[in-house]
Backbone as CSV, one residue per row, in Angstrom:
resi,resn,N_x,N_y,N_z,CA_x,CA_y,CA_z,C_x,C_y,C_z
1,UNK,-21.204,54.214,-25.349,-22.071,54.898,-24.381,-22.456,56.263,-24.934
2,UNK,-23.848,56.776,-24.932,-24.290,57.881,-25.817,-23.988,58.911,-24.587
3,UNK,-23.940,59.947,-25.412,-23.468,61.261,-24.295,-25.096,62.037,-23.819
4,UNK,-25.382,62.152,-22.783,-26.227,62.765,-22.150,-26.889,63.967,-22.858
5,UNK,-28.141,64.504,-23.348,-28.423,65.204,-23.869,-29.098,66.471,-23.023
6,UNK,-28.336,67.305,-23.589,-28.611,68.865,-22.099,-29.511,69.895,-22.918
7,UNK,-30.559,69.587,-22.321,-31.455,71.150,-23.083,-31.424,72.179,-22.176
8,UNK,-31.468,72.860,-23.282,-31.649,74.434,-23.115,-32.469,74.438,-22.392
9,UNK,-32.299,75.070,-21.328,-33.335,76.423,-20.544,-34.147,77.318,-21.516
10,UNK,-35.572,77.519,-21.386,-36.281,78.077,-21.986,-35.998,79.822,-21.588
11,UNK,-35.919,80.668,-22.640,-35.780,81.273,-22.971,-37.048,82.321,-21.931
12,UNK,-36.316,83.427,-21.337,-37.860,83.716,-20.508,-38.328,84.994,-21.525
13,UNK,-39.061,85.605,-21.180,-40.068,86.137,-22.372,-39.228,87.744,-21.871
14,UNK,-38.870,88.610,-22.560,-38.555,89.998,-21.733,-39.927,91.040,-21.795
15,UNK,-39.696,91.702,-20.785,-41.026,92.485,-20.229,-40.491,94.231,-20.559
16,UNK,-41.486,94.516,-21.584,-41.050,95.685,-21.693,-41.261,96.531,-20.782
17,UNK,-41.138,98.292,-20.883,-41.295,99.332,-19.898,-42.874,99.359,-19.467
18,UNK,-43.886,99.123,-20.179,-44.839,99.340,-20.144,-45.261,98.194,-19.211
19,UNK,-45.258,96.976,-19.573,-45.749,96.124,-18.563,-44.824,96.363,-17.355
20,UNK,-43.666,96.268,-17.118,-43.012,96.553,-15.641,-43.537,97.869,-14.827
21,UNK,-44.050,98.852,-15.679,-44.864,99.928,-15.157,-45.982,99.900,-14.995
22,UNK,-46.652,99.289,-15.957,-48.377,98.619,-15.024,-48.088,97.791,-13.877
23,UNK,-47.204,96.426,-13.492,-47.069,96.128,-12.689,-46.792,96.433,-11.369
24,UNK,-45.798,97.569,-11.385,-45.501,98.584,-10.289,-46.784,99.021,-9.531
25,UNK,-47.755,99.557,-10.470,-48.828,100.663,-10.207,-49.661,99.239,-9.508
26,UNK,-49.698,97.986,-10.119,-50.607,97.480,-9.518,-50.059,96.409,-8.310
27,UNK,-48.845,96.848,-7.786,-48.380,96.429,-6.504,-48.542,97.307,-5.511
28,UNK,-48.460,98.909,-6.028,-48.723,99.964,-5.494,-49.928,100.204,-4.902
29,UNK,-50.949,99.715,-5.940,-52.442,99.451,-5.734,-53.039,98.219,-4.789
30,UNK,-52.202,97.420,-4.636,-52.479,96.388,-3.870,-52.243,96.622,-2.177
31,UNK,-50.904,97.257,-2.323,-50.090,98.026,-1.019,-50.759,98.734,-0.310
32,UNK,-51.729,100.102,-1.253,-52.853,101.036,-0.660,-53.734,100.085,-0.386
33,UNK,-54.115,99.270,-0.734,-55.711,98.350,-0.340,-55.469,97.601,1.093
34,UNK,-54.354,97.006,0.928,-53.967,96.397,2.395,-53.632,97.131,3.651
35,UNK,-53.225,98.301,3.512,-53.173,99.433,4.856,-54.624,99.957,5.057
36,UNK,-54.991,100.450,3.563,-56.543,100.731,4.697,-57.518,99.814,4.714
37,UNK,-57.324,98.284,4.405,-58.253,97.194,5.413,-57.251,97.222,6.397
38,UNK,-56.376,97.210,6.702,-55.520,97.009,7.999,-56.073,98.660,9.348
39,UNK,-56.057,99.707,8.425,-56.588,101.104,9.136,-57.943,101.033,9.381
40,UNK,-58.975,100.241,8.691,-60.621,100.202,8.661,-60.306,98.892,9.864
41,UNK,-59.598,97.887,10.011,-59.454,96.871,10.724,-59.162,97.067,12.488
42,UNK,-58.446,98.280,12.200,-58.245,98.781,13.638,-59.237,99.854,14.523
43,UNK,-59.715,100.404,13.664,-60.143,101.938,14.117,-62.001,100.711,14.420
44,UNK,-62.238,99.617,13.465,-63.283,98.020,14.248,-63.145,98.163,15.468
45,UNK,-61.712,97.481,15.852,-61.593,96.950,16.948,-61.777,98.033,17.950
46,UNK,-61.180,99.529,18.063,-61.560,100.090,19.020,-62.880,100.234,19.385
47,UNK,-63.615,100.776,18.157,-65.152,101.167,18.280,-65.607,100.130,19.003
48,UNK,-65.318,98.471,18.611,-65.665,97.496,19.333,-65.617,97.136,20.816
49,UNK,-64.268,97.261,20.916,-64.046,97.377,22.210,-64.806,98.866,23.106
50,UNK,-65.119,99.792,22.179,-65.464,100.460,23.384,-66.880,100.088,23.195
51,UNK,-67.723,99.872,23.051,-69.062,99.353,22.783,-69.149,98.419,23.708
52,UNK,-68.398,97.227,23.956,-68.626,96.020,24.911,-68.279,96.752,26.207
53,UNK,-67.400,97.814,26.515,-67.331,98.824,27.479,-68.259,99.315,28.224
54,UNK,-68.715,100.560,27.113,-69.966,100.642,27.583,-71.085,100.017,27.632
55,UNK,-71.238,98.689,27.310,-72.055,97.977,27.475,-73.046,97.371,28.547
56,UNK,-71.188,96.975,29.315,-71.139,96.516,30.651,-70.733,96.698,31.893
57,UNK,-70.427,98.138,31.610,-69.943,98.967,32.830,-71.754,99.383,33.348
58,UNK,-71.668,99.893,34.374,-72.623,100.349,35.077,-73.221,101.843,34.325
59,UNK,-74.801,101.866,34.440,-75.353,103.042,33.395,-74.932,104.158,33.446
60,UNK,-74.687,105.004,32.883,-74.321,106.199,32.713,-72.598,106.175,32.893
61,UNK,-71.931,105.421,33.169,-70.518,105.402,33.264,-69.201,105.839,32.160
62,UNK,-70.016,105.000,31.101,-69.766,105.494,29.555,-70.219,105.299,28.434
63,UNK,-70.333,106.653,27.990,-71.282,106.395,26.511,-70.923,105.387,25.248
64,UNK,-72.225,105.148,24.931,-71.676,104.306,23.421,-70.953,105.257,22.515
65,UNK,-70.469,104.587,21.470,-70.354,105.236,20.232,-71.626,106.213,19.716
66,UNK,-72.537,105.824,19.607,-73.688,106.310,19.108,-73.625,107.354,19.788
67,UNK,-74.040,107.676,20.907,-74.451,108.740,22.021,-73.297,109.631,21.666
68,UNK,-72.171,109.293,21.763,-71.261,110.414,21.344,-71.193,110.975,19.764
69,UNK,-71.144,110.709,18.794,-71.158,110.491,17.983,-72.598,111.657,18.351
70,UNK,-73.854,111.431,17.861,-74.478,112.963,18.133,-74.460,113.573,18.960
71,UNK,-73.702,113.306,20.274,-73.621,114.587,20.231,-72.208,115.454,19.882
72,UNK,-71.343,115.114,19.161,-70.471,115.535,17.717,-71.227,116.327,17.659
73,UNK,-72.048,115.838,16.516,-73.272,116.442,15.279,-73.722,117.592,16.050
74,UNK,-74.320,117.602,17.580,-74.787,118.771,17.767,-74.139,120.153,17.849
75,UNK,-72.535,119.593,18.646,-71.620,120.535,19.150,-71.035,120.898,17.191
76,UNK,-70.845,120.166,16.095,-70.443,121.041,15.239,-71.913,121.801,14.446
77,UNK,-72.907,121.183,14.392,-74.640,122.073,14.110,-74.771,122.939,14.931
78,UNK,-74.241,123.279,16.108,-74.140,124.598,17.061,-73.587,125.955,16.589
79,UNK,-72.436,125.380,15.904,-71.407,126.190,15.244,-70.056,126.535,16.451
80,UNK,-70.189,126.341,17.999,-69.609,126.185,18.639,-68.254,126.051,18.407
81,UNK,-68.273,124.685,17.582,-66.998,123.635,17.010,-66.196,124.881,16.689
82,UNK,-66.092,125.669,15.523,-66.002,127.080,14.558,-65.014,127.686,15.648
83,UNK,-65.381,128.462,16.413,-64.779,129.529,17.188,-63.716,129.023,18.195
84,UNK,-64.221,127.809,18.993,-63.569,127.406,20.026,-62.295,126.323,19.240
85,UNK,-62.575,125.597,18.409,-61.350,125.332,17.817,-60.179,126.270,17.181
86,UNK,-60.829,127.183,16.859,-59.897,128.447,16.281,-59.122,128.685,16.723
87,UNK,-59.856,129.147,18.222,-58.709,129.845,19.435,-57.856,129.292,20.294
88,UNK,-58.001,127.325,19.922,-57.222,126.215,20.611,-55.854,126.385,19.542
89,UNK,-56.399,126.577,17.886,-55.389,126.406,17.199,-54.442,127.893,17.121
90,UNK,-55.112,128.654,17.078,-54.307,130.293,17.088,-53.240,130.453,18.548
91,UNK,-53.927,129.740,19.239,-52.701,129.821,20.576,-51.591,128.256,20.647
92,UNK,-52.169,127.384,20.126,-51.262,126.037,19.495,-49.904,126.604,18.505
93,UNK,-50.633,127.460,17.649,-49.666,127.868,16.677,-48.933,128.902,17.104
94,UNK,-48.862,130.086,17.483,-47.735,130.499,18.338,-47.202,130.466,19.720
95,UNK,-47.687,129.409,20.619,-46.596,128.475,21.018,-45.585,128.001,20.494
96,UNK,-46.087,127.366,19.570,-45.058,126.478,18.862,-44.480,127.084,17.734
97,UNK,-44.314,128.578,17.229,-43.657,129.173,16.562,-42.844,129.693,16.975
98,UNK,-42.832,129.733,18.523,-41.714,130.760,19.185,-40.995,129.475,19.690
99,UNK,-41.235,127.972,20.239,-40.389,126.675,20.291,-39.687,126.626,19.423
100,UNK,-39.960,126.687,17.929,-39.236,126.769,16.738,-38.231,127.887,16.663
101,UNK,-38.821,128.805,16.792,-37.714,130.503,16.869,-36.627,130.174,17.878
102,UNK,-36.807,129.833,18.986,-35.948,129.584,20.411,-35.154,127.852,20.092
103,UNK,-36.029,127.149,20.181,-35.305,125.752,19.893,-34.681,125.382,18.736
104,UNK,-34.722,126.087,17.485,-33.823,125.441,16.518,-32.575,126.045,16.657
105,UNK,-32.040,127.978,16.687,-30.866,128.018,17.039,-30.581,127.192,17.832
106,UNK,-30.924,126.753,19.145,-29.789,126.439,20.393,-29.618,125.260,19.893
107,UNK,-30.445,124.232,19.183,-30.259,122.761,18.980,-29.483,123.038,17.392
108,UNK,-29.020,123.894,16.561,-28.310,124.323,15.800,-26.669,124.632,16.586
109,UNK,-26.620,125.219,17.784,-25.199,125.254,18.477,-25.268,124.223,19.083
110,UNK,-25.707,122.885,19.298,-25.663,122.352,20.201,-24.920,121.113,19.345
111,UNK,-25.280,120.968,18.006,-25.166,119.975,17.225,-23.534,120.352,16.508
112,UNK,-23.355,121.967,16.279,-22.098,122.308,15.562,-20.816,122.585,16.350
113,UNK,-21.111,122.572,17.626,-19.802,123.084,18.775,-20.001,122.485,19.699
114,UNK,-18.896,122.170,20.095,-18.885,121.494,21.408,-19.324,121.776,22.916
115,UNK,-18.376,123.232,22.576,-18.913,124.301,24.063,-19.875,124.857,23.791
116,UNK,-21.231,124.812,22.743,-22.290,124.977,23.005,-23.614,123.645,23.264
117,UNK,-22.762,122.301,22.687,-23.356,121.419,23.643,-23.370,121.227,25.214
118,UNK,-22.109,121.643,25.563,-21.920,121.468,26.855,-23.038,122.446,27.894
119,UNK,-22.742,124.105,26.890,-23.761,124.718,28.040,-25.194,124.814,28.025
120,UNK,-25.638,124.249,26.976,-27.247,123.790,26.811,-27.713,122.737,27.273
121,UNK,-26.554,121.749,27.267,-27.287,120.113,27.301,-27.828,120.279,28.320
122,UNK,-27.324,119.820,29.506,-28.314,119.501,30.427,-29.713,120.811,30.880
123,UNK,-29.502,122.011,30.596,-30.928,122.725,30.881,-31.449,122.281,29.812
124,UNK,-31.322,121.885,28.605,-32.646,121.302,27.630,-33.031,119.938,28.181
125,UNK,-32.221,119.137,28.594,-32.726,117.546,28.895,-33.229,117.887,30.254
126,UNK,-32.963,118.773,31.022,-33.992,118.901,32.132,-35.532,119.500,31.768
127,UNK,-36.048,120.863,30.539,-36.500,120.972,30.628,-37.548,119.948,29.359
128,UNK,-36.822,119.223,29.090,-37.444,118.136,28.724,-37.962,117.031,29.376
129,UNK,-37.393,117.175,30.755,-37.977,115.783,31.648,-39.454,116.492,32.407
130,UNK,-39.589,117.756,32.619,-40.639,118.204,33.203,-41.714,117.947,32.846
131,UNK,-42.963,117.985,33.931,-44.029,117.145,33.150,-45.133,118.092,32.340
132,UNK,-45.483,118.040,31.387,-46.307,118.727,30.895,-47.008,119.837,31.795
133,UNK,-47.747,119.091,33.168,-49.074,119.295,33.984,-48.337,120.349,34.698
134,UNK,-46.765,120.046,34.887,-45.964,121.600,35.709,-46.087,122.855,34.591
135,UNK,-45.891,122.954,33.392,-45.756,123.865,32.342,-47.383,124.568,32.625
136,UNK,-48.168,123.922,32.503,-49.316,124.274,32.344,-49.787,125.071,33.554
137,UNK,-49.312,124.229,35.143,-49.591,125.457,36.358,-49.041,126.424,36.333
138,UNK,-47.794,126.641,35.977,-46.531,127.885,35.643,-46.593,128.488,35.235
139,UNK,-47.670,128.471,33.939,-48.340,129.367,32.936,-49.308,130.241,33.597
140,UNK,-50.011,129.600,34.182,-50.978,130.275,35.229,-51.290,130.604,35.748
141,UNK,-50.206,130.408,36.636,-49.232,131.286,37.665,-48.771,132.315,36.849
142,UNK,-48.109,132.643,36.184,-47.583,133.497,35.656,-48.307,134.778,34.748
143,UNK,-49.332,134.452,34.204,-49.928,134.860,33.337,-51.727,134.614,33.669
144,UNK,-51.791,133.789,34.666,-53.529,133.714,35.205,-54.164,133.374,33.904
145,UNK,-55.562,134.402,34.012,-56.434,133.441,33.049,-56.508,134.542,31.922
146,UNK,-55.708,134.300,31.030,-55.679,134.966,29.906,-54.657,133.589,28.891
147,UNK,-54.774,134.183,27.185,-54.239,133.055,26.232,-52.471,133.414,26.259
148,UNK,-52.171,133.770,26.548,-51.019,134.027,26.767,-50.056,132.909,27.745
149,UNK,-51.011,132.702,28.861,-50.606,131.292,29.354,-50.440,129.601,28.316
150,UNK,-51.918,129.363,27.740,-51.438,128.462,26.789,-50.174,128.718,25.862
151,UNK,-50.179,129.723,25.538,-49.188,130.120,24.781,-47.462,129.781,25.234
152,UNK,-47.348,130.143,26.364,-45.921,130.197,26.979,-46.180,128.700,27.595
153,UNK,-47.153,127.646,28.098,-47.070,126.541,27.893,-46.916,125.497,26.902
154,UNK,-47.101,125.836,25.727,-47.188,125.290,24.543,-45.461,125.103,24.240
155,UNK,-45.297,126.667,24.195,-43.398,126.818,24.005,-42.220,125.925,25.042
156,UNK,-42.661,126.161,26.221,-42.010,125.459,27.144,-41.466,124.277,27.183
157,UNK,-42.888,123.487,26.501,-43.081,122.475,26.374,-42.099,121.383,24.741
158,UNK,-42.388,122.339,23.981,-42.134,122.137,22.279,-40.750,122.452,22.583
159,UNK,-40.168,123.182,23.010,-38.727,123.928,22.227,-37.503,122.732,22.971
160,UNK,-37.938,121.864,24.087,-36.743,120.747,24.024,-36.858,119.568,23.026
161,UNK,-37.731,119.513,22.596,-37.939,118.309,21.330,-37.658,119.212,19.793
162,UNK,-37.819,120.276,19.753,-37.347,120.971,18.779,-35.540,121.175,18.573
163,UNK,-35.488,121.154,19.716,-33.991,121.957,19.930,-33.024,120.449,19.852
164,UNK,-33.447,118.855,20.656,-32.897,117.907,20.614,-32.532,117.384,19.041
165,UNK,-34.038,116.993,18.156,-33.951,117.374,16.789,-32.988,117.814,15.981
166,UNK,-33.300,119.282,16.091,-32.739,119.849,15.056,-31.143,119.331,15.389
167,UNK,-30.278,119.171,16.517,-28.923,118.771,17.064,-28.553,117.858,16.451
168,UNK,-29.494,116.711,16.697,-29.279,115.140,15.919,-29.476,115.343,14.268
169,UNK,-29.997,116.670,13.634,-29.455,116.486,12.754,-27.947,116.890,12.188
170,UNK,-27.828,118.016,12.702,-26.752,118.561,12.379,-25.469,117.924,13.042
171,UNK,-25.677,116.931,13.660,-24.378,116.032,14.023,-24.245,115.185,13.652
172,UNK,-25.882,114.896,12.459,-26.070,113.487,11.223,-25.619,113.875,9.856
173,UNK,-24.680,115.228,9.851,-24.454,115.964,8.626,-23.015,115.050,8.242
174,UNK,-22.816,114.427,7.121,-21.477,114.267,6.260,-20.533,114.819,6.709
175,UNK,-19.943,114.769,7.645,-18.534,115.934,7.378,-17.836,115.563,6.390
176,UNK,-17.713,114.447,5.525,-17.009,114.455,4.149,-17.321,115.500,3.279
177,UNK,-18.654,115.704,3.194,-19.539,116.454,2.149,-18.865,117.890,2.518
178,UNK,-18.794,118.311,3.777,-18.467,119.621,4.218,-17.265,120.007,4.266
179,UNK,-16.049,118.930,4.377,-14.524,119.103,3.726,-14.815,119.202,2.423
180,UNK,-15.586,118.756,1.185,-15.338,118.678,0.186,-15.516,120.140,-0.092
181,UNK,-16.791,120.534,0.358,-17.536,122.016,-0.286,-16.208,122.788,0.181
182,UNK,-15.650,123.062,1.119,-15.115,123.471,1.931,-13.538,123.217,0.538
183,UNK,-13.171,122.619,-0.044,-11.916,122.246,-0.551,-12.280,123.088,-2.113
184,UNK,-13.243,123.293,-2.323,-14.080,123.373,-3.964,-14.413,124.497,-3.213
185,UNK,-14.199,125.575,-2.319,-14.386,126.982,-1.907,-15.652,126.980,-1.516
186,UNK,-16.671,126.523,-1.025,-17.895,126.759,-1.164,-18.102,128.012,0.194
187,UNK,-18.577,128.476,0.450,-18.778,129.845,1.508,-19.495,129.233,2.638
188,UNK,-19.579,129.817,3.755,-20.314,128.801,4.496,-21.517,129.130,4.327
189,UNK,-22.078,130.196,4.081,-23.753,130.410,3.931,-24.186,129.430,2.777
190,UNK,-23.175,129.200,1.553,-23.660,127.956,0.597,-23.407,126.538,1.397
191,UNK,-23.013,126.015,2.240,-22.352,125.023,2.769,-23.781,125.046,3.667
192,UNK,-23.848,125.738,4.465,-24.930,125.758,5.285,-26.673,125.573,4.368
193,UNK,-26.643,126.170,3.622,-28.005,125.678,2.403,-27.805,124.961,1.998
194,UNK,-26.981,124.016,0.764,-26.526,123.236,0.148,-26.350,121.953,0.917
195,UNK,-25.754,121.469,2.148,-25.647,120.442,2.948,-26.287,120.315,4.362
196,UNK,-26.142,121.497,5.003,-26.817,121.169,6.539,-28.467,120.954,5.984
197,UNK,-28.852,122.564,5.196,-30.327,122.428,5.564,-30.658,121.203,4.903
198,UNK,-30.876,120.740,3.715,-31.176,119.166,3.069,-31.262,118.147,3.992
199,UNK,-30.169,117.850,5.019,-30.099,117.043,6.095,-31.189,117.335,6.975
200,UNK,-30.919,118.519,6.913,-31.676,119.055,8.372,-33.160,118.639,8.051
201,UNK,-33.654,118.557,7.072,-35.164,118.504,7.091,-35.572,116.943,7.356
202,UNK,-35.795,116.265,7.226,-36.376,114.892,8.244,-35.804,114.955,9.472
203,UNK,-34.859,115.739,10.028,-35.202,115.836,11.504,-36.387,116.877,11.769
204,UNK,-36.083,118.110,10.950,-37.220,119.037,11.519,-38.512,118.577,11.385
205,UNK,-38.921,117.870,10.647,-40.131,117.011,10.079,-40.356,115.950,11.539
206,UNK,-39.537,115.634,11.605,-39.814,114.577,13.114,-39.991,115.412,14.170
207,UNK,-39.294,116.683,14.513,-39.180,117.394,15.626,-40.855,118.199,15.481
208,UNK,-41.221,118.306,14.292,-42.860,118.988,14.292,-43.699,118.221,14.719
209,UNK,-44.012,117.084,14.369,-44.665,116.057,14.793,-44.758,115.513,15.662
210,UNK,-43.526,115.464,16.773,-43.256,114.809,17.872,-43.921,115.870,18.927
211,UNK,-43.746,117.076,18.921,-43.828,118.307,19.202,-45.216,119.179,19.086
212,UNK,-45.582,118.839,17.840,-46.725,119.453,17.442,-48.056,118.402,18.215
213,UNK,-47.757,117.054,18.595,-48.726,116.457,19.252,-49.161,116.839,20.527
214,UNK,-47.443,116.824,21.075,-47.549,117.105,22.619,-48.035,118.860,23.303
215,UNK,-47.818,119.449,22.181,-48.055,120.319,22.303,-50.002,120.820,22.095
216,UNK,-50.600,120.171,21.221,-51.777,120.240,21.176,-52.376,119.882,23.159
217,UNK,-51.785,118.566,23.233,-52.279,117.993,24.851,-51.995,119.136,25.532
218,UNK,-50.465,119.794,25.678,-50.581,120.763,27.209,-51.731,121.891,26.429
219,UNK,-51.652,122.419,25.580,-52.500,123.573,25.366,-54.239,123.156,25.864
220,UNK,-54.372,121.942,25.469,-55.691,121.782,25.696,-55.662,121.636,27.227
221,UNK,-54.769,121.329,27.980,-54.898,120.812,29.534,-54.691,121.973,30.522
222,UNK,-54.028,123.170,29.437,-53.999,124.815,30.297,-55.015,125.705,30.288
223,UNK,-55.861,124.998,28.883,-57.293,125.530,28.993,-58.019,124.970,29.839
224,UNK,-58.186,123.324,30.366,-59.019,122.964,31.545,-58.713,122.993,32.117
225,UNK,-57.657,124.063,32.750,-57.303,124.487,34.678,-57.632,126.073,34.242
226,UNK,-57.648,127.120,33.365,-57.877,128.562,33.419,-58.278,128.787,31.965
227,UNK,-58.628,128.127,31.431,-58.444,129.070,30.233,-60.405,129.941,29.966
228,UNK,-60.601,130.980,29.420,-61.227,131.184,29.016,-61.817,131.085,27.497
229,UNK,-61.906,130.185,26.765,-62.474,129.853,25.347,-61.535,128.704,25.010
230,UNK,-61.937,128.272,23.533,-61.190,126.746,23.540,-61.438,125.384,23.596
231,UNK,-61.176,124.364,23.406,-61.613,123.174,23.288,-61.252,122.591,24.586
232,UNK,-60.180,123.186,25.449,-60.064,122.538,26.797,-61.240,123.737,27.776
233,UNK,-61.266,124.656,27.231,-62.175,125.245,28.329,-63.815,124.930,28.188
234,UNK,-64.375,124.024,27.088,-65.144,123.602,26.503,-65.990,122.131,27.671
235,UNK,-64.417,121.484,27.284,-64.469,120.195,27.733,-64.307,120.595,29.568
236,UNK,-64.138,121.571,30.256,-63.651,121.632,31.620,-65.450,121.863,31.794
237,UNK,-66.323,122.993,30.941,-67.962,122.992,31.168,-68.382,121.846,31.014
238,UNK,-67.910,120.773,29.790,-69.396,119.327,30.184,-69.010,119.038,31.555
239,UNK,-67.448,118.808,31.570,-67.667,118.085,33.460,-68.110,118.944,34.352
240,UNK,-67.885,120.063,34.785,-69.032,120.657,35.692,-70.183,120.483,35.583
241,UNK,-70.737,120.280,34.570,-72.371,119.751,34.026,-72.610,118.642,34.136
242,UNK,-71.734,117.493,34.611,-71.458,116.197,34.690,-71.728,115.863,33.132
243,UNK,-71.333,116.031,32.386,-71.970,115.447,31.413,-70.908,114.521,30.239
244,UNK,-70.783,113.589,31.101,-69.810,112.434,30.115,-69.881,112.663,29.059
245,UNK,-70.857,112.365,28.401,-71.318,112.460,26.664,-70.307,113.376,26.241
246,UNK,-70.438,115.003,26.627,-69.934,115.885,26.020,-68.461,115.732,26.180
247,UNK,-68.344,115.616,27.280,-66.333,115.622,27.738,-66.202,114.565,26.379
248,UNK,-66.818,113.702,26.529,-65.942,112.742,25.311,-66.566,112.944,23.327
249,UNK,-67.114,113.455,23.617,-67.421,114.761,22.871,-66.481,115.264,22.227
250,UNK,-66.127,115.837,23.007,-65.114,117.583,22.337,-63.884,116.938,22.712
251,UNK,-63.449,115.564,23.010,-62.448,114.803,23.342,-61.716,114.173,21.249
252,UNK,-63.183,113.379,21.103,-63.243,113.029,19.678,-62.928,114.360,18.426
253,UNK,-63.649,115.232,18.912,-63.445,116.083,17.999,-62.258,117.051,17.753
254,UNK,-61.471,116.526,18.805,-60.070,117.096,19.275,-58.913,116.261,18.239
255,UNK,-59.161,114.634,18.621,-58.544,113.981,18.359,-59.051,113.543,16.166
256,UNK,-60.053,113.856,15.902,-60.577,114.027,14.707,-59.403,115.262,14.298
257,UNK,-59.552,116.391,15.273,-58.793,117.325,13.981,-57.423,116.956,14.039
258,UNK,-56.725,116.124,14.948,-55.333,116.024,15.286,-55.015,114.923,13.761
259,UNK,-55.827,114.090,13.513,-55.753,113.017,12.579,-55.595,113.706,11.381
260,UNK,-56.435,114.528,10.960,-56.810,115.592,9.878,-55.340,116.206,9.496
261,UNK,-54.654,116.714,10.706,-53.368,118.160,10.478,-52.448,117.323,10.012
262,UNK,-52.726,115.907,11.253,-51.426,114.941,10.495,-51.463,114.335,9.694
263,UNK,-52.610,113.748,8.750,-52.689,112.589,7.457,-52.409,114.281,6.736
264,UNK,-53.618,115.017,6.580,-53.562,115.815,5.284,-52.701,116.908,4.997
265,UNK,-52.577,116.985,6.112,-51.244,118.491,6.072,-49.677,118.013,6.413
266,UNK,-49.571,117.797,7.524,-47.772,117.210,7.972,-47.336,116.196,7.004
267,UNK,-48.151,115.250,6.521,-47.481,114.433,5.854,-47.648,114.498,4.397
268,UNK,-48.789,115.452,3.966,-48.777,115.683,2.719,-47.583,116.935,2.373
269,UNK,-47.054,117.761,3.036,-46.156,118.493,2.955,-44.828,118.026,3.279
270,UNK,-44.653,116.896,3.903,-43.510,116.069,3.992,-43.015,115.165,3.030
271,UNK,-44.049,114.753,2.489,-43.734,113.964,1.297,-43.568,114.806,-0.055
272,UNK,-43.974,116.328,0.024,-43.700,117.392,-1.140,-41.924,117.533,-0.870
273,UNK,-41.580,117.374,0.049,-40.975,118.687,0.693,-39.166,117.672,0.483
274,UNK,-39.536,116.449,0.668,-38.914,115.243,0.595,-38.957,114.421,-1.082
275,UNK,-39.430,114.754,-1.445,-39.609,114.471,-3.179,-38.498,114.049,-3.853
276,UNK,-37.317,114.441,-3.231,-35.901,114.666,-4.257,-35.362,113.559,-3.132
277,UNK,-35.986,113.106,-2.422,-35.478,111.851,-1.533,-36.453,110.781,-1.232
278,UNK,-36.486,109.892,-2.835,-37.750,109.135,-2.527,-37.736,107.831,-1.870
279,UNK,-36.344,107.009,-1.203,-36.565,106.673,-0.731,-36.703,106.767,1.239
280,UNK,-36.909,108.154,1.334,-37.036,108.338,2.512,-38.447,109.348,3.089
281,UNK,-39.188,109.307,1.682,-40.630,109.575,1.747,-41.423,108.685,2.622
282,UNK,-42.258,109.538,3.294,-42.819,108.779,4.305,-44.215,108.422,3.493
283,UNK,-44.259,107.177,3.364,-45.163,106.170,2.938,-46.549,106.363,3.246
């Protein structure tokens, strides 16, 4: 009886650095092509859907795309756009610099001690349950019709999502890492740079974003109950003018720059900032 004859497995070909690195780039390249037909695929369907909207709702109820859309074009050919966005963002931004100033210590004691979780927690998770639309009368009350109200609404609003944040990170810190530094002498001001802050940044990165959205909405919603200048005090004139078009108008062009801060700025500085942690770069 002859003995069974066993061939070899073919030999597979090895792939040097160069081809495994073109290949990369062109999975990479494939990856970018499929999110933005998937991003061009969605941003279809809305335009679509709102088109069959206004289609068939009753006249004047809501504008097409088109109709809004110039009048965009007119409100930024006005130069309008220029000034009144300025002063939405100059009072956006210190709001939310003094949320940051106020909410990262306390969500810094809240995360490292116990008895300073205890005496924060619940006034931050309360003033986190409040609704935006109260911050914004309170302001106004307080401060009437001047920017100073958006301002102290903006903060009100930001510094419990800042302060929750920054906590969850610093209670997501290694304590191995911090016995070690701690055993190898490290000081705590190096312990505190060296391990907390590193950690700390993809929470603060989440706490801006989460924060920095909601915070755009009350600012714009304290300008359409008092504000004088602004993209909410903008949008509070088309509706007295009845004028749909415009409210959704300076609605788009709101939500245009919100897209803008977050593709080109938050996340292009997040992914700088995160570099030395690539797999937790946001994609």
């Amino acid at each position: 009886m002859s003995n069974p004859v066993i061939e070899a497995p073919e030999a597979t070909s090895a792939i040097t650095w160069q081809e495994g690195e073109a290949r990369a780039r062109r999975a990479s390249a494939r990856n970018r092509h499929k999110r933005l037909a998937l991003l061009v695929a969605g941003w279809s369907a809305i335009f679509a859907i709102w088109q069959v909207a206004a289609y068939y709702l009753p006249f004047g109820t809501l504008p097409n795309p088109l109709e809004v859309g110039a009048e965009m074009w007119e409100i930024v050919a006005s130069g309008a756009l220029v000034s009144d966005f300025l002063a939405s963002v100059i009072k956006t931004f210190a709001g939310f610099g003094v949320a940051v100033v106020v909410g990262a210590p306390v969500g810094y004691l809240m995360g490292r001690y116990n008895y300073w979780k205890s005496f924060f927690h619940d006034g931050v998770t309360v003033a986190g349950t409040i609704p935006a639309l109260t911050y914004a009368v309170l302001s106004l009350i307080i401060f009437g019709l001047s920017d100073l109200g958006p301002v102290l609404a903006v903060a009100l609003v930001s510094v419990p999502y800042v302060a929750i944040n920054v906590a969850e990170g610093v209670r997501g810190v290694d304590q191995s890492l911090v016995k070690m530094s701690q055993a190898f002498g490290r000081s705590p001001q190096q312990i505190r740079r060296e391990v907390f802050i590193p950690t700390l940044v993809p929470y603060i990165f989440a706490a801006i974003r989460m924060s920095f959205a909601v915070a755009w909405k009350v600012e714009a919603l304290t300008e359409v109950f008092g504000g004088t200048n602004g993209v909410g005090f903008q949008i509070r004139n088309e509706y007295q003018l009845f004028n749909i078009t415009g409210v959704i108008a300076w609605m788009a062009l709101f939500i245009v720059f919100m897209l803008m801060v977050e593709r080109l700025v938050l996340r292009k500085l997040e992914n700088r900032v995160l570099a030395w942690r690539p797999e937790e770069r946001v994609r």
